[in-house]
N, CA, C and O atoms as CSV, one atom per row, in Angstrom:
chain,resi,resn,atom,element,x,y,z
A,1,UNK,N,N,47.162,-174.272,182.586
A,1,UNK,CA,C,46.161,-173.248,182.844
A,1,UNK,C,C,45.068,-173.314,181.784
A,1,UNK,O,O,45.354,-173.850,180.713
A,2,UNK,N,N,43.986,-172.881,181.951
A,2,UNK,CA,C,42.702,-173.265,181.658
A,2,UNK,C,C,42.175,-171.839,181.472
A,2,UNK,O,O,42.232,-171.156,182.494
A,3,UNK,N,N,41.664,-171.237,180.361
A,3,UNK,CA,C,41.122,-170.042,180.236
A,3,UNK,C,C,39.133,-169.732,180.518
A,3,UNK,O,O,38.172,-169.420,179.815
A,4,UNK,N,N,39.361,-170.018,181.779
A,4,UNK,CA,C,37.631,-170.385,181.629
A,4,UNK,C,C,37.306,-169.227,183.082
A,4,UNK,O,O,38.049,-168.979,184.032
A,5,UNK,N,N,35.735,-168.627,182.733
A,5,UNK,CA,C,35.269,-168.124,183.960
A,5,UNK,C,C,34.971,-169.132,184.842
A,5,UNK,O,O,34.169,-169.997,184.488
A,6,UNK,N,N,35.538,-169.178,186.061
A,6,UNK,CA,C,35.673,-169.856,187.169
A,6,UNK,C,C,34.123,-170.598,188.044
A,6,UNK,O,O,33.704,-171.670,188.482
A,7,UNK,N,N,33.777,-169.321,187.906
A,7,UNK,CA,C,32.573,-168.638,188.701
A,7,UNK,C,C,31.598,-169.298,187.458
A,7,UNK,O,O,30.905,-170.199,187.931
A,8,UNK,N,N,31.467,-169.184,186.656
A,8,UNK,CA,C,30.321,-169.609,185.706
A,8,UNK,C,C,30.562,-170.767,185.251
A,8,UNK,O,O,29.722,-171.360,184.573
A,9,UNK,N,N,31.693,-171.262,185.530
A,9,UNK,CA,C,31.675,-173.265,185.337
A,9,UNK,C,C,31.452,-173.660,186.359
A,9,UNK,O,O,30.910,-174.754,186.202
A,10,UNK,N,N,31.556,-173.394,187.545
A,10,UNK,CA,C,31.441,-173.770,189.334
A,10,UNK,C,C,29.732,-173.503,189.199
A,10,UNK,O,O,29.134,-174.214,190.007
A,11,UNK,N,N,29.005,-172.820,188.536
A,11,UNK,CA,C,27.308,-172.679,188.459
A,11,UNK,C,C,26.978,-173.709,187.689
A,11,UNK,O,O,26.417,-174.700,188.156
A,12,UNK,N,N,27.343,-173.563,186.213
A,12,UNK,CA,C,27.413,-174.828,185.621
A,12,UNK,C,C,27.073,-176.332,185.932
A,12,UNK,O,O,26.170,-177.052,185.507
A,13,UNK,N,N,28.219,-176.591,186.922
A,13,UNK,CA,C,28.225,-178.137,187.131
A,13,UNK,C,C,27.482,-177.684,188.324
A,13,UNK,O,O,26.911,-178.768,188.442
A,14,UNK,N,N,27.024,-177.021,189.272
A,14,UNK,CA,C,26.017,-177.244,190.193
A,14,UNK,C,C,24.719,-177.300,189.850
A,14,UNK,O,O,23.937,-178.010,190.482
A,15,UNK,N,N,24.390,-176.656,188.946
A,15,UNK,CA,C,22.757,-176.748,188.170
A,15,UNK,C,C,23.045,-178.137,188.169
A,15,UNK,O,O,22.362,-178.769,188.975
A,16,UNK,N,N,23.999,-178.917,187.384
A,16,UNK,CA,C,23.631,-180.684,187.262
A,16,UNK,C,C,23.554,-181.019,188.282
A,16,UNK,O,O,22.514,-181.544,188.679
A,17,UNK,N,N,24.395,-180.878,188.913
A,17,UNK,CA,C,24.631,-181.321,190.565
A,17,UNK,C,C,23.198,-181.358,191.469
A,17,UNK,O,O,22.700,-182.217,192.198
A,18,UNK,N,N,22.774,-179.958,191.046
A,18,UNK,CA,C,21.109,-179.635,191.987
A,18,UNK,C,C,20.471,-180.741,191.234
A,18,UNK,O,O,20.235,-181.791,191.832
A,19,UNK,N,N,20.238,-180.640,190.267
A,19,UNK,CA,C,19.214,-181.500,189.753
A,19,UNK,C,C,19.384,-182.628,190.199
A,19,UNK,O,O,18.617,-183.096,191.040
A,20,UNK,N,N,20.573,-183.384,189.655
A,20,UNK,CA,C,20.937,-184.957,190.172
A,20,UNK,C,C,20.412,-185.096,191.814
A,20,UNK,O,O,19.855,-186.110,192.235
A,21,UNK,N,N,20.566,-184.450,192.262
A,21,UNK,CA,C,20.451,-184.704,194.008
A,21,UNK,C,C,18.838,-184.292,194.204
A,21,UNK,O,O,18.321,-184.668,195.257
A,22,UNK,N,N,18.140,-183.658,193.402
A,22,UNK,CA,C,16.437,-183.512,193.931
A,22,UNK,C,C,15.928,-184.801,192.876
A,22,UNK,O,O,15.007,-185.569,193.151
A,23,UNK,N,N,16.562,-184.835,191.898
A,23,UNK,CA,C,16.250,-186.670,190.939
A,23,UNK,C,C,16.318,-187.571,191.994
A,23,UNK,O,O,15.260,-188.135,192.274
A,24,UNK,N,N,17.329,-187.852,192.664
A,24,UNK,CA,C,17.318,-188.925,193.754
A,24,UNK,C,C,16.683,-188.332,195.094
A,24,UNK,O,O,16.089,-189.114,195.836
A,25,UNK,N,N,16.749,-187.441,195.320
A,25,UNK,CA,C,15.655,-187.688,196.565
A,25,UNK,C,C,14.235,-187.839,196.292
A,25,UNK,O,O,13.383,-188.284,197.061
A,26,UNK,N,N,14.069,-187.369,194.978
A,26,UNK,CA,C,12.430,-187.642,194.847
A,26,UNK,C,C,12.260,-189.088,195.161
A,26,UNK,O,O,11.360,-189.260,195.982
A,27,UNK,N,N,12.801,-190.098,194.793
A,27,UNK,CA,C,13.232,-191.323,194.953
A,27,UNK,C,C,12.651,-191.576,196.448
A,27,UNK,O,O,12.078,-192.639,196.686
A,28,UNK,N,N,12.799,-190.629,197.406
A,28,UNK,CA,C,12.921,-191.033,198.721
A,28,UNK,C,C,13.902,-192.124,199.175
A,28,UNK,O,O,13.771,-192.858,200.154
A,29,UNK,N,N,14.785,-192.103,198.395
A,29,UNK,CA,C,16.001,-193.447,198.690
A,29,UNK,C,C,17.798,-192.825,198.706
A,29,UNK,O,O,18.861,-193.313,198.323
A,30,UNK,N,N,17.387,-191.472,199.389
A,30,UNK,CA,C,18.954,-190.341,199.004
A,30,UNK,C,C,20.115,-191.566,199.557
A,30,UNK,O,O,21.023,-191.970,198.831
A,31,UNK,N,N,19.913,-191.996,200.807
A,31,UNK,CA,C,21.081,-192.835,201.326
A,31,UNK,C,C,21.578,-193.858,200.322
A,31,UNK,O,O,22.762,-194.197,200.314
A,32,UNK,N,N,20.666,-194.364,199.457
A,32,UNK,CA,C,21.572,-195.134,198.576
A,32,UNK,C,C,21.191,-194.407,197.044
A,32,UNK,O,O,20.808,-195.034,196.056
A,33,UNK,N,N,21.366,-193.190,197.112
A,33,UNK,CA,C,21.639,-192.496,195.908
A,33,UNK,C,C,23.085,-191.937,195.452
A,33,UNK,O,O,23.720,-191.284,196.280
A,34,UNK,N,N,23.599,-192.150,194.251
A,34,UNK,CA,C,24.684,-191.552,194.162
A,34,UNK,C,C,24.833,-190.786,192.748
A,34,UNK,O,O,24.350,-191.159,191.679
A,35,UNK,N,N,25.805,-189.343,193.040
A,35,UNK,CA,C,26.164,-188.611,192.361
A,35,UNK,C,C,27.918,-188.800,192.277
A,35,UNK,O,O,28.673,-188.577,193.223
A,36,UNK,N,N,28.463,-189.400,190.509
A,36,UNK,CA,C,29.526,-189.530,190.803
A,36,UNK,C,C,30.390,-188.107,189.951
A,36,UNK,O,O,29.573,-187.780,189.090
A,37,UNK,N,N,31.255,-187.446,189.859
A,37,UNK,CA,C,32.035,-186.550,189.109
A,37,UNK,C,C,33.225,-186.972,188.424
A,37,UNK,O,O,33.956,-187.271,189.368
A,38,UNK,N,N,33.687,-187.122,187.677
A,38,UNK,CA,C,34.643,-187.700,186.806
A,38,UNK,C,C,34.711,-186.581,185.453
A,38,UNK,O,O,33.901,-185.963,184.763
A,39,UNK,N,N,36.421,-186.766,185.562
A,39,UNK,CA,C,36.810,-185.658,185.045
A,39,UNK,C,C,38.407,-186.491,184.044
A,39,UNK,O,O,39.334,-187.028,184.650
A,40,UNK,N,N,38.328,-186.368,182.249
A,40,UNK,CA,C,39.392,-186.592,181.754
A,40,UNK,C,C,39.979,-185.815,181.081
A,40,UNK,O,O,39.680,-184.631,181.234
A,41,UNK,N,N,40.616,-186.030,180.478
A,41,UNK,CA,C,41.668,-185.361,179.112
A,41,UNK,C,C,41.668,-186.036,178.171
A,41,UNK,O,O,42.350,-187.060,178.204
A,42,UNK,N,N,40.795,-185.660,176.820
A,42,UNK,CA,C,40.952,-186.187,175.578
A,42,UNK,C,C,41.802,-185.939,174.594
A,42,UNK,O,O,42.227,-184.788,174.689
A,43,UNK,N,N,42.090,-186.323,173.993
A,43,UNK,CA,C,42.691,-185.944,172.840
A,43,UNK,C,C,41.869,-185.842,171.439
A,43,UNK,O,O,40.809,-186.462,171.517
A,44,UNK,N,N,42.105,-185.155,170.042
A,44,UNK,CA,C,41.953,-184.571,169.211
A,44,UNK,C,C,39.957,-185.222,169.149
A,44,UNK,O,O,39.413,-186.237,168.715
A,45,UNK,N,N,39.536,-184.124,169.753
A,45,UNK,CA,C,37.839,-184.230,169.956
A,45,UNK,C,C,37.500,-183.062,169.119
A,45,UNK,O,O,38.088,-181.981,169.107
A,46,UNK,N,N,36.746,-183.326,168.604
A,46,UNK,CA,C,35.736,-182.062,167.896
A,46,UNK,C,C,34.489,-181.445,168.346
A,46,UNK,O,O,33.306,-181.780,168.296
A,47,UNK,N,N,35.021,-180.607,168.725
A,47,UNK,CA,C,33.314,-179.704,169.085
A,47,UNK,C,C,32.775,-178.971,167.801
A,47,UNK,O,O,33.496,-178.331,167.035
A,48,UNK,N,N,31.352,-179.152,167.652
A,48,UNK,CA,C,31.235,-178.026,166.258
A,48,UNK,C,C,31.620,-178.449,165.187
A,48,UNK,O,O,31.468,-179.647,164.948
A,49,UNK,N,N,32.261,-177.547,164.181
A,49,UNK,CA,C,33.210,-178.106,163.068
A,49,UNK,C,C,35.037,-177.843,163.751
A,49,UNK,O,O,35.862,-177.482,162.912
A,50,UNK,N,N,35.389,-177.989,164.813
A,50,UNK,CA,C,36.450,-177.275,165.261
A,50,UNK,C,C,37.347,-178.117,166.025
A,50,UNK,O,O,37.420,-178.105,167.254
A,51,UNK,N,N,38.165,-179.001,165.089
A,51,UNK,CA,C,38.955,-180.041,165.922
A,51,UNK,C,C,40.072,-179.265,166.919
A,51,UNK,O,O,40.862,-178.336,166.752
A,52,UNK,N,N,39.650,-180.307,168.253
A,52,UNK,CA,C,40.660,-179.634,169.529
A,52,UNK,C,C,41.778,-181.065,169.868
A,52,UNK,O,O,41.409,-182.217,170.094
A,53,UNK,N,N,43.201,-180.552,169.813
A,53,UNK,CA,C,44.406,-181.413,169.948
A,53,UNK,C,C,43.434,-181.764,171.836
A,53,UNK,O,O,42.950,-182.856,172.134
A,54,UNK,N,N,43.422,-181.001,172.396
A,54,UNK,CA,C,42.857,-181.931,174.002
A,54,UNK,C,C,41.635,-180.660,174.602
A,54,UNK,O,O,41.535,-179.450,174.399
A,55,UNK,N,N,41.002,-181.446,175.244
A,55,UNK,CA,C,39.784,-180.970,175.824
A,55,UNK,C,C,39.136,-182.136,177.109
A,55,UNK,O,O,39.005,-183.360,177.086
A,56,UNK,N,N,38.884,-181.289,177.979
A,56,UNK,CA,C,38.695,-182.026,179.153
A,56,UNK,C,C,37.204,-182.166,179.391
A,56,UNK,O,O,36.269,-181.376,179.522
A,57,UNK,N,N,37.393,-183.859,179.397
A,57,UNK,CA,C,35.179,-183.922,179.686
A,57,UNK,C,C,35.045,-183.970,181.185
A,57,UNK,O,O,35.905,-184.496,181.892
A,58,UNK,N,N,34.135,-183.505,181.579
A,58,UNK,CA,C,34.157,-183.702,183.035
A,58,UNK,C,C,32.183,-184.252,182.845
A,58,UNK,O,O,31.234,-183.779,182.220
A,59,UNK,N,N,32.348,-185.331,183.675
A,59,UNK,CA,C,30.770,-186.163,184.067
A,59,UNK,C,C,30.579,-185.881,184.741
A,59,UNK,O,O,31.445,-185.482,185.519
A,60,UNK,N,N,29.068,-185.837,185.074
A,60,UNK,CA,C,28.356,-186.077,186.405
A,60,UNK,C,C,27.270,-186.572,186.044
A,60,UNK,O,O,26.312,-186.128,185.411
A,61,UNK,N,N,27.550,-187.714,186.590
A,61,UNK,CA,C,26.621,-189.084,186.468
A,61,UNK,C,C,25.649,-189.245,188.253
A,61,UNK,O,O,26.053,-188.911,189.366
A,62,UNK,N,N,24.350,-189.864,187.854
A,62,UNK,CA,C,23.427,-190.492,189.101
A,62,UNK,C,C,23.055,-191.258,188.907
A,62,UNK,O,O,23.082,-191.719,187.766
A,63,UNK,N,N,22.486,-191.845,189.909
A,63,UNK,CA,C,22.034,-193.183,189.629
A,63,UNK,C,C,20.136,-193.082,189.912
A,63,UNK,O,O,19.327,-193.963,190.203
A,64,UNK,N,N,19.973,-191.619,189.670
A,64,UNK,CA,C,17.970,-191.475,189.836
A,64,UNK,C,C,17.475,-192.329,188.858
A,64,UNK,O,O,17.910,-193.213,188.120
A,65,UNK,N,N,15.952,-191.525,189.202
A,65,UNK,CA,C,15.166,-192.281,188.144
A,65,UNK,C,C,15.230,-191.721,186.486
A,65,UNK,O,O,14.237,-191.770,185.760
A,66,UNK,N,N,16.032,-191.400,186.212
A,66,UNK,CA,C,16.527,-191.182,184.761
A,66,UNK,C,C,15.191,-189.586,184.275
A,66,UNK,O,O,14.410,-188.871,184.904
A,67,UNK,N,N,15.511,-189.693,183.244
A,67,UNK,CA,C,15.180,-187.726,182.354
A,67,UNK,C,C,13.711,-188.585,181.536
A,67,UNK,O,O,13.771,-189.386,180.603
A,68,UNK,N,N,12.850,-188.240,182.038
A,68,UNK,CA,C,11.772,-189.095,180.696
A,68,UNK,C,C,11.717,-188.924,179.490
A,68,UNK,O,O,12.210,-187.803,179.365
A,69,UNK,N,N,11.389,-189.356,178.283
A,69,UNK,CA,C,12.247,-189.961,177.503
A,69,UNK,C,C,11.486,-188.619,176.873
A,69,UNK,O,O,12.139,-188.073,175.984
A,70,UNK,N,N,10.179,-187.990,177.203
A,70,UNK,CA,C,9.385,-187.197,176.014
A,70,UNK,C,C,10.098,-185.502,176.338
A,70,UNK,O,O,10.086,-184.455,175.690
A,71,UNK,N,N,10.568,-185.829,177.417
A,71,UNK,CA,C,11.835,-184.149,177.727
A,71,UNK,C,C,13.154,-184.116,177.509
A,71,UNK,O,O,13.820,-183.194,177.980
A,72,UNK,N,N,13.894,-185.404,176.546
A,72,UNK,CA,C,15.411,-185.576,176.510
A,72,UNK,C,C,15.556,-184.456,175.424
A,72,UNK,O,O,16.458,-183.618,175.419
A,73,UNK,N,N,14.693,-184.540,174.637
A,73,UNK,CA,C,15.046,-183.836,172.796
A,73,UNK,C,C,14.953,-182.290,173.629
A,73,UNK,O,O,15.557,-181.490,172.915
A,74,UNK,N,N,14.472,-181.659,174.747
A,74,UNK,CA,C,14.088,-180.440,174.655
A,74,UNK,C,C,14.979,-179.921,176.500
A,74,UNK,O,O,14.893,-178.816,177.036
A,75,UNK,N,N,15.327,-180.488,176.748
A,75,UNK,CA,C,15.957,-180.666,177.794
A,75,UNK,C,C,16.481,-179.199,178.176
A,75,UNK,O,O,16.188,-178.718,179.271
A,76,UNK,N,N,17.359,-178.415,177.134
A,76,UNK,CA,C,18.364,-177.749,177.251
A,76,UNK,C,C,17.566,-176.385,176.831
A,76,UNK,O,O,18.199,-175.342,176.671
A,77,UNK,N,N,15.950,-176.447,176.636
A,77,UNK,CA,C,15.615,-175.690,176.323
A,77,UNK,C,C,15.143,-174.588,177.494
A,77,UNK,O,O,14.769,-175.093,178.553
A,78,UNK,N,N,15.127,-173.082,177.393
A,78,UNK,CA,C,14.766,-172.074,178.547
A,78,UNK,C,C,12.825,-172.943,179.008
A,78,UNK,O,O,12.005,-173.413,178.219
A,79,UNK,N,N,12.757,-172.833,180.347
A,79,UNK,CA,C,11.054,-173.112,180.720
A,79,UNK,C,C,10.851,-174.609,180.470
A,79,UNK,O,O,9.707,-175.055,180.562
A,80,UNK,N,N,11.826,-175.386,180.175
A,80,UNK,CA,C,11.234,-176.987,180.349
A,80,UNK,C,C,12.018,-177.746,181.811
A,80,UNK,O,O,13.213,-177.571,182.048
A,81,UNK,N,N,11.368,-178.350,182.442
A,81,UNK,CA,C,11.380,-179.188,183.622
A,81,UNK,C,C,10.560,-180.335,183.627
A,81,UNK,O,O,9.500,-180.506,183.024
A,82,UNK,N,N,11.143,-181.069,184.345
A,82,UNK,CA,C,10.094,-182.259,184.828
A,82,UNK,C,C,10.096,-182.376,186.168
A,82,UNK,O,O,9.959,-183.419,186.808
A,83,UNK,N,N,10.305,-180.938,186.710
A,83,UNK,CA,C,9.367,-181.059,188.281
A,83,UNK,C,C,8.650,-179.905,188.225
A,83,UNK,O,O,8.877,-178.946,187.488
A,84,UNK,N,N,7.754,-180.028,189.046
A,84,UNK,CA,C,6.294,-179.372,189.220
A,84,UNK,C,C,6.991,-177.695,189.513
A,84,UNK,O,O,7.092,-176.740,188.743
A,85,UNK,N,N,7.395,-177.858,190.978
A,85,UNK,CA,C,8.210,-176.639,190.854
A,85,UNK,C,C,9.280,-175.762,190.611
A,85,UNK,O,O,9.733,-174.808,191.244
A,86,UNK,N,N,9.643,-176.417,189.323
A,86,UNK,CA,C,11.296,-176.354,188.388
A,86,UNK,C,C,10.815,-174.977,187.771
A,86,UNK,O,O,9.626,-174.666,187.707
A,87,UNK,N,N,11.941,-174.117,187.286
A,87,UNK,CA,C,11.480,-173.213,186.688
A,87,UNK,C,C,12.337,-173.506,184.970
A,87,UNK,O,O,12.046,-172.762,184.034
A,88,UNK,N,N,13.150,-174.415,184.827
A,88,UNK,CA,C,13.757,-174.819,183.361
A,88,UNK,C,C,14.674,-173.879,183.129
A,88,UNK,O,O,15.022,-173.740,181.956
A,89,UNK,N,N,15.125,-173.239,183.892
A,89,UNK,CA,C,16.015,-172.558,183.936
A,89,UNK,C,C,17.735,-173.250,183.925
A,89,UNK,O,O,18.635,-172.965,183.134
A,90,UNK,N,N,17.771,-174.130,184.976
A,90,UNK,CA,C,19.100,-174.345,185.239
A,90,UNK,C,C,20.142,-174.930,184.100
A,90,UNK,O,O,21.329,-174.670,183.902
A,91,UNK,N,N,19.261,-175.791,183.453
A,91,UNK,CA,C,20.004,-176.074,182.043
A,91,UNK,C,C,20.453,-175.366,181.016
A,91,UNK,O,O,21.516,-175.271,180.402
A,92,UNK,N,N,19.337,-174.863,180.972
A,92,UNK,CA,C,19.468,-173.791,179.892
A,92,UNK,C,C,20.716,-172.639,179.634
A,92,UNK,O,O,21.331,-172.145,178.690
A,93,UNK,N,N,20.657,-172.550,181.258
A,93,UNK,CA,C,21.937,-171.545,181.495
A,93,UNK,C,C,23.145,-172.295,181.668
A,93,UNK,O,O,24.230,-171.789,181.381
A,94,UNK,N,N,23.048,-173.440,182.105
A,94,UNK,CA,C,24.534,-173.979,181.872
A,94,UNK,C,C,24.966,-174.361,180.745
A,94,UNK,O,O,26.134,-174.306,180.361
A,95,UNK,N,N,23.748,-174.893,179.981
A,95,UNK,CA,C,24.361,-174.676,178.256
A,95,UNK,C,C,24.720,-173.515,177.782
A,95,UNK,O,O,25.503,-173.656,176.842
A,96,UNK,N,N,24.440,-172.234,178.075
A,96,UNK,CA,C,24.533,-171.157,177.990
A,96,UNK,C,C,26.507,-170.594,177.818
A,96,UNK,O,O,27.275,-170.107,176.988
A,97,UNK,N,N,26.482,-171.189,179.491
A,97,UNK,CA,C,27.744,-171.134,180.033
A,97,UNK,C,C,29.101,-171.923,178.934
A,97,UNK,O,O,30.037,-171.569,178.216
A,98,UNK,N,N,28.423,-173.172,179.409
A,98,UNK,CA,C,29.250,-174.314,177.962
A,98,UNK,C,C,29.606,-173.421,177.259
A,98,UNK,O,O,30.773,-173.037,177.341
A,99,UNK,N,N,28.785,-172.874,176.436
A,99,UNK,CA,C,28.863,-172.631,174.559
A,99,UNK,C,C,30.090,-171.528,174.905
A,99,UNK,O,O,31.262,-171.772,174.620
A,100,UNK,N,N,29.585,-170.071,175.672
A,100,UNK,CA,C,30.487,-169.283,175.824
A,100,UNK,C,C,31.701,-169.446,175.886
A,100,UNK,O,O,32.504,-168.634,175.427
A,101,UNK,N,N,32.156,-171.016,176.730
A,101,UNK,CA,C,33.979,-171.265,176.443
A,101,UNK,C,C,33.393,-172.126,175.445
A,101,UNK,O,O,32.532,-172.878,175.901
A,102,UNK,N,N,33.663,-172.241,173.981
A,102,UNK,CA,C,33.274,-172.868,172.825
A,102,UNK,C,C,33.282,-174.537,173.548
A,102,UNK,O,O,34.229,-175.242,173.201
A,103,UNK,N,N,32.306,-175.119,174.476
A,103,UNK,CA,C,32.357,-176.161,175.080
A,103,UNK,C,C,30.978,-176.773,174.544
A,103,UNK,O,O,30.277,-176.151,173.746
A,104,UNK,N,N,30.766,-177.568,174.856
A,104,UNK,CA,C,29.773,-178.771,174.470
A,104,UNK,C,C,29.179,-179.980,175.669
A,104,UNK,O,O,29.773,-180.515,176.605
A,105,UNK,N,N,27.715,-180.131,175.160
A,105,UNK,CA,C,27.917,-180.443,176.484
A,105,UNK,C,C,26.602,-181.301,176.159
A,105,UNK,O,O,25.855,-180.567,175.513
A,106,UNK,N,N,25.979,-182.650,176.361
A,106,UNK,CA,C,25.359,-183.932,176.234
A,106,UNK,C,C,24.585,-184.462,177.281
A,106,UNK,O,O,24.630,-184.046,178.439
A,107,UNK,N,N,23.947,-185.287,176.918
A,107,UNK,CA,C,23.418,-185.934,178.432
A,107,UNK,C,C,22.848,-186.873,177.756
A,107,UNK,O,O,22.271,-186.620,176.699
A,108,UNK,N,N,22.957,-188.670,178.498
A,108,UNK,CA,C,22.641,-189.844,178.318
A,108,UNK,C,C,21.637,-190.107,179.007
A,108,UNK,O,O,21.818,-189.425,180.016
A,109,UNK,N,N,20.190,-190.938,179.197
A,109,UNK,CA,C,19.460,-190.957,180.509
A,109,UNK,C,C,18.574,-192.141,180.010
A,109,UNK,O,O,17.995,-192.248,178.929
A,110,UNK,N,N,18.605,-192.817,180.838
A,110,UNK,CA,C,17.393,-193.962,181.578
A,110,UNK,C,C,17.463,-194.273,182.420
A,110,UNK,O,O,18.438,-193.893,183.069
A,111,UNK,N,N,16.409,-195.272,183.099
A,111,UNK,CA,C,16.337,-195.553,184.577
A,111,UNK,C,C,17.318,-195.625,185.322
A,111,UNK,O,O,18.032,-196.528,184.886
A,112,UNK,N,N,17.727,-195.204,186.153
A,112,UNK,CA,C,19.163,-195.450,186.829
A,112,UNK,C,C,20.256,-194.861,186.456
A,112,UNK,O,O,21.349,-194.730,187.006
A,113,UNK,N,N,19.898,-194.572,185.606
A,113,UNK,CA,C,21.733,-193.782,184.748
A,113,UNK,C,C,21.226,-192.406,184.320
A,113,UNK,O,O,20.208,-192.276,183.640
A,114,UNK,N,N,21.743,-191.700,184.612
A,114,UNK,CA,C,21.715,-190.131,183.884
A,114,UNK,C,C,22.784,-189.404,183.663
A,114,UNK,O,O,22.883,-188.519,184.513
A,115,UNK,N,N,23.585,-189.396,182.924
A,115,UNK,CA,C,25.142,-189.257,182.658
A,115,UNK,C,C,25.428,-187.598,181.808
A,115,UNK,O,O,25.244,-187.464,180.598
A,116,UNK,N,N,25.815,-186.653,182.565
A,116,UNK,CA,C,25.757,-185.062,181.917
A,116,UNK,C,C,27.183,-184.880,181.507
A,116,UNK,O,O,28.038,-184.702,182.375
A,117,UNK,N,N,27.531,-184.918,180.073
A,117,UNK,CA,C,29.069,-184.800,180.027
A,117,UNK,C,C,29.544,-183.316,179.320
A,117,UNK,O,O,28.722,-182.965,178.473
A,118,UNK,N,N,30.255,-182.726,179.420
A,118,UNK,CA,C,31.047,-180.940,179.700
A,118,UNK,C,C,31.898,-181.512,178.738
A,118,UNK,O,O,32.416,-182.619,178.887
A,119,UNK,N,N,32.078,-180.696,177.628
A,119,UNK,CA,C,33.356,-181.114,177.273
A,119,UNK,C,C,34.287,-179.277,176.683
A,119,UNK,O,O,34.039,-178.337,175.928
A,120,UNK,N,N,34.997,-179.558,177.305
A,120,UNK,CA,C,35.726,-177.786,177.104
A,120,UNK,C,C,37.342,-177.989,176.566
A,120,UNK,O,O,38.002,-178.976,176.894
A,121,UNK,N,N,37.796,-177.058,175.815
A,121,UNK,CA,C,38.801,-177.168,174.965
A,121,UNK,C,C,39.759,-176.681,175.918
A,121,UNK,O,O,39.603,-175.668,176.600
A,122,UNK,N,N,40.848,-177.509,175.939
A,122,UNK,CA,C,42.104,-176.976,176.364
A,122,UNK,C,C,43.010,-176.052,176.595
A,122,UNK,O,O,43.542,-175.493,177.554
A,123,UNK,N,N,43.054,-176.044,174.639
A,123,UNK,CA,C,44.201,-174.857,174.125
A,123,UNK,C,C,43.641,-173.879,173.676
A,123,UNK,O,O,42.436,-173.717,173.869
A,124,UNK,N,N,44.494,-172.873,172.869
A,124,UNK,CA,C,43.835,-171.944,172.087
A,124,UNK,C,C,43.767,-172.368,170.329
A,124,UNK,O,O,43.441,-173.515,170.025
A,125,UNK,N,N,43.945,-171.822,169.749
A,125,UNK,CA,C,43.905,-172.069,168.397
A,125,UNK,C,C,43.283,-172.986,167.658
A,125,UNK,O,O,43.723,-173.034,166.509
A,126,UNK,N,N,42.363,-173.781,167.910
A,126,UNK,CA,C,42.212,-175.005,166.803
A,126,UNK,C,C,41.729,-174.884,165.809
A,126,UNK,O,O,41.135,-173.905,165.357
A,127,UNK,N,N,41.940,-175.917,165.335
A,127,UNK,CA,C,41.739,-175.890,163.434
A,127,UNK,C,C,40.442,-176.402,162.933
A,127,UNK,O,O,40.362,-177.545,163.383
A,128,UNK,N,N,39.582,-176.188,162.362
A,128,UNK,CA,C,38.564,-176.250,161.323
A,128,UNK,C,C,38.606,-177.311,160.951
A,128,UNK,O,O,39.587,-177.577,160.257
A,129,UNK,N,N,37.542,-178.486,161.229
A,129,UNK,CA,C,38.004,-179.891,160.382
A,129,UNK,C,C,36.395,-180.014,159.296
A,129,UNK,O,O,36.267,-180.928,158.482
């Protein structure tokens, strides 16, 4: 069992989800666009200063035209987008979400690859490293 709001990680990974899927259709090429989800179990990962014995990353990777390179550093910030009619919202709040279960959360991007990785702690207790 997993101590997490349900409802606010299921928003979470759909903000990536929305995005990834209007990234590739801008493309005009959705039929050979793909959104993949992948989900593990790590062992002793650190979020923060706060080593966790296991924590589960869950990806969601596409294969669009990647995050341009001058919006990666600011990405996660409230009011930034790189579509015209984005409101910069959706990130923001799923980082939002992340932090609240002390989770963490990344994103890799260039042409073709845009890789959003979740990473949320397992157990309870961990220790201070």
């Amino acid at each position: 069992d997993v101590l997490i709001d349900s409802e606010q990680m299921i928003q979470a990974v759909l903000n990536i989800v929305r995005n990834a899927m209007q990234a590739i259709s801008s493309q005009n090429e959705l039929r050979l666009g793909r959104i993949t989800l992948r989900s593990r179990a790590l062992r002793q990962f650190t979020i923060g200063h706060v080593r966790h014995r296991l924590v589960a990353r869950v990806e969601i990777i596409d294969n669009g035209p990647g995050i341009p390179s001058e919006l990666q550093d600011t990405l996660f910030y409230p009011m930034v987008s790189g579509r015209p009619d984005g409101t910069g919202l959706g990130l923001a709040i799923t980082q939002n979400i992340i932090s609240q279960h002390q989770g963490l959360i990344e994103c890799e991007s260039h042409a073709g690859h845009t890789a959003f990785s979740i990473y949320l702690p397992l157990e309870q207790g961990a220790t201070a490293s």
